[in-house]
C-alpha positions in Angstrom: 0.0 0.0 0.0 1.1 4.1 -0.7 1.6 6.6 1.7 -0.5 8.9 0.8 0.7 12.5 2.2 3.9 14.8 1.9 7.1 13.7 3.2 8.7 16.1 5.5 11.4 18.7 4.2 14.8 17.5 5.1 17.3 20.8 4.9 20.5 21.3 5.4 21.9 17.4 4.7 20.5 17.4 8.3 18.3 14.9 10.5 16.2 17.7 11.5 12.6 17.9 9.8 11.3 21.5 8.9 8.2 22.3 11.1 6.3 25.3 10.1 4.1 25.4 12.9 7.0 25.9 15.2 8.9 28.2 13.6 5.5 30.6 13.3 5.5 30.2 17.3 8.6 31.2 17.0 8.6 34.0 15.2 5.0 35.0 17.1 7.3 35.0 20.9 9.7 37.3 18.9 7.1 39.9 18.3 7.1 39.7 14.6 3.9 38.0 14.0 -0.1 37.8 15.2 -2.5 35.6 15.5 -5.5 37.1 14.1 -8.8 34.5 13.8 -6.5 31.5 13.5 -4.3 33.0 10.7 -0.7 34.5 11.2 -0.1 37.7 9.8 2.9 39.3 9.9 2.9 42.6 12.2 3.9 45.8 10.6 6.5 48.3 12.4 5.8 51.2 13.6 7.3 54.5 12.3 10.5 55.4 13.3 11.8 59.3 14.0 15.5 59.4 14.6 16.6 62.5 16.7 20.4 63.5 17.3 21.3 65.1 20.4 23.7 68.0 20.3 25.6 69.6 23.0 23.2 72.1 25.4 20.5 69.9 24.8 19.5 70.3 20.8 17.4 68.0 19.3 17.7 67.4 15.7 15.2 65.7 13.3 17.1 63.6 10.8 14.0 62.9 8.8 12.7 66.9 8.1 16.0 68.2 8.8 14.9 70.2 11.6 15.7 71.1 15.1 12.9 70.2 17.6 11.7 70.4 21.0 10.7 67.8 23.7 7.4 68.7 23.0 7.2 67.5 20.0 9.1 64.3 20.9 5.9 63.7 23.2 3.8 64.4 20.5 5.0 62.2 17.8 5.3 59.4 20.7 1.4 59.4 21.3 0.6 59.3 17.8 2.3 55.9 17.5 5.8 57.0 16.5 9.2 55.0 17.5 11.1 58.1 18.9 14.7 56.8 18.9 17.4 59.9 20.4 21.0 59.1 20.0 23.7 61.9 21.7 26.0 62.7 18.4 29.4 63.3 20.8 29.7 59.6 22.3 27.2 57.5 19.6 24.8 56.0 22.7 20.9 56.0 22.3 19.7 58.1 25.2 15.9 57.8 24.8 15.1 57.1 28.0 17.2 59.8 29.8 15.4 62.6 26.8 12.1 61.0 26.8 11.2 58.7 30.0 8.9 55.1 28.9 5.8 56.0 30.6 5.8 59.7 29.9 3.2 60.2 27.1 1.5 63.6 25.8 
């Protein structure tokens, strides 16, 4: 008698069988994936604003080319915006120090 059915996917000259399902619970722990009515669907990013810090406390837009305030930080942070500040003298990401997780507009 046939085996009716699909062999699984051997990769890799390996002994280790490709499993979809796990890798999708994988990639759905990561953050990169929902499950919406059974289906996975992959979850889009949010908007990212990039802001250099300058010496006495200037913030700079990279995207408009602009220099902005906290305020506006604040701002584009409650409409759904990934505010990301990076100081320009020693290259570390100060976001939290600029613009403190639970402080929205």
């Amino acid at each position: 008698m046939a085996r009716h059915g699909r062999r699984p996917t051997i990769w890799n000259n390996s002994k280790s069988y490709r499993n979809p399902t796990a890798s999708a619970c994988l990639a759905e722990v990561a953050g990169r994936v929902d499950r919406i009515g059974g289906r996975i669907v992959a979850r889009k990013r949010r908007p990212r604003r990039l802001i250099n810090r300058y010496a006495q406390a200037r913030l700079y837009d990279v995207t408009t080319g602009a220099y902005v305030c906290v305020d506006q930080l604040k701002v584009w942070r409650s409409e759904g915006f990934d505010v990301i500040v990076r100081e320009v003298e020693s290259g570390r990401y100060v976001t939290e120090a600029v613009l403190p997780s639970g402080f929205d507009a």
